[in-house]
C-alpha positions in Angstrom: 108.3 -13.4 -45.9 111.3 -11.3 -44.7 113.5 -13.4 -45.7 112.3 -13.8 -48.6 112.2 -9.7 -49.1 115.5 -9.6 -47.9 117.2 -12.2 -50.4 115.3 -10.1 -53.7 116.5 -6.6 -51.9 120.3 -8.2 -52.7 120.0 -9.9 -55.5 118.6 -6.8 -57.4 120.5 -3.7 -55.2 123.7 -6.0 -56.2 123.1 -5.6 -59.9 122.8 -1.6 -59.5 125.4 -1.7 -57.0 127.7 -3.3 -59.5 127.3 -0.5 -62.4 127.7 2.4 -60.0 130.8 0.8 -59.1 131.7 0.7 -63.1 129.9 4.1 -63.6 132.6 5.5 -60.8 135.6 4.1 -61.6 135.3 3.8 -65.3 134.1 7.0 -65.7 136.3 7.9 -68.5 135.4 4.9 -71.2 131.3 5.3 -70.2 131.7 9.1 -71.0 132.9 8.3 -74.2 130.1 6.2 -75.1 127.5 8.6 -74.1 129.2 11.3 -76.0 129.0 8.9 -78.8 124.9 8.7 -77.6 124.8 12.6 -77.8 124.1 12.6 -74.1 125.5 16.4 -73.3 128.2 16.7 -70.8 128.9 12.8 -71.0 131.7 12.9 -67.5 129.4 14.7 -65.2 126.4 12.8 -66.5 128.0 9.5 -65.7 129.6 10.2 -62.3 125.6 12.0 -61.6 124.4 8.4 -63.0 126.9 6.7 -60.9 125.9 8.5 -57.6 122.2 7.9 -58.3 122.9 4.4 -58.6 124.8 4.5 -55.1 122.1 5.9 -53.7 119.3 4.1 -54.8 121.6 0.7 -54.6 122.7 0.9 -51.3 119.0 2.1 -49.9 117.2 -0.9 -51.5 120.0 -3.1 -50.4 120.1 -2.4 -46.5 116.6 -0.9 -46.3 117.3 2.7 -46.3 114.2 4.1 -47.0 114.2 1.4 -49.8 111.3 3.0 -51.4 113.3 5.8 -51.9 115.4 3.9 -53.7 113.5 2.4 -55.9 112.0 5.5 -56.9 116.0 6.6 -57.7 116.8 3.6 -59.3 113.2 4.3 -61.8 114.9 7.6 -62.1 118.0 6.1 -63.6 116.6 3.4 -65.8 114.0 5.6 -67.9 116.0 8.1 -69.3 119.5 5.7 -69.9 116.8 3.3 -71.8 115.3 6.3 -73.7 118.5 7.5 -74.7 121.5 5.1 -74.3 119.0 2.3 -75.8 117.3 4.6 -78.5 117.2 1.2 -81.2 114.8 2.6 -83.1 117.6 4.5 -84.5 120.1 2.6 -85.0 120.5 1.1 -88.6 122.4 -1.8 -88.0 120.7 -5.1 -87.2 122.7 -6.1 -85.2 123.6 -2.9 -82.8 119.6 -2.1 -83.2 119.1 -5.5 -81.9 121.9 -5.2 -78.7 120.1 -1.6 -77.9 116.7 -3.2 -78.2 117.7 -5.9 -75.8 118.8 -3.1 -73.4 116.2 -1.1 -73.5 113.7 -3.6 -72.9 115.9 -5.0 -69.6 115.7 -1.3 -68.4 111.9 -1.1 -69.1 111.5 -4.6 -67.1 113.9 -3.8 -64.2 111.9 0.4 -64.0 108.9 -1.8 -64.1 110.2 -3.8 -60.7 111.4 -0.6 -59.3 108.2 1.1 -59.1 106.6 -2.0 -57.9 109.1 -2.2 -55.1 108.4 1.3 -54.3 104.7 0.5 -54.4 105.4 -2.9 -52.0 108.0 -0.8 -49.7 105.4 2.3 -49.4 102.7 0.1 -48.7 104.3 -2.6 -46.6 105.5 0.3 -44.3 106.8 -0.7 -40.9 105.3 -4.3 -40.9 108.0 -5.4 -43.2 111.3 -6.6 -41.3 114.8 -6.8 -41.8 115.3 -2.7 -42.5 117.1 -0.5 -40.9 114.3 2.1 -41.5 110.9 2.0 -42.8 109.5 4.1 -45.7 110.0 7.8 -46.1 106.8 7.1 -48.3 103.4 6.2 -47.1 100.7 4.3 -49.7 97.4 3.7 -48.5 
């Protein structure tokens, strides 16, 4: 099973990984579409986004207190599908469909963060291939 644990701690810490890479070094065009989002101080709140996803990436990645990084990873995806994703209003069809389709991958992939939180917490110190075991404990 560690194996197993090991290859879905890449393939999805790789994927967050990825956009806090973008968030960082494309700072400047992501501000300007949350400014166009109304998200208030757009810079800081993408290099804060792009730290958190950093964070959260590399911990779930090489089993840093991975449930800690789910749980900052669940903190990311909420609020940017609340309010980069907002397609209920958004008049046209076809952005209000793009932003739909957004938000709902954000809902899914919050949805696999807390369960990995849950599995991490839970599956304390009997699960392998981690440098450390959970910082939380889940009876």
């Amino acid at each position: 099973m560690d194996i197993l644990v090991l290859i879905g701690r890449i393939l999805f810490g790789a994927l967050f990984l990825n956009s806090a890479i973008g968030h960082l070094t494309q700072s400047k065009a992501m501000a300007g579409y949350a400014a166009s989002k109304k998200i208030p101080a757009a810079q800081a709140t993408v290099l804060a986004s792009g730290v958190l996803l950093l964070l959260g990436s590399v911990s779930v990645l090489f089993g840093l207190w991975a449930d800690l990084g789910a749980l900052l990873l669940l903190a990311f995806l909420v609020p940017t599908a609340l309010f980069m994703h907002n397609f209920w209003t958004v008049s046209d069809p076809e952005a209000r469909q793009a932003d739909m389709i957004q938000f709902l991958k954000d809902m899914a992939l919050a949805g696999a963060s807390l369960m990995l939180l849950a599995f991490f917490a839970f599956a304390g110190d009997d699960l392998g291939l981690t440098f450390t075991g959970p910082l939380f404990n889940i009876d």
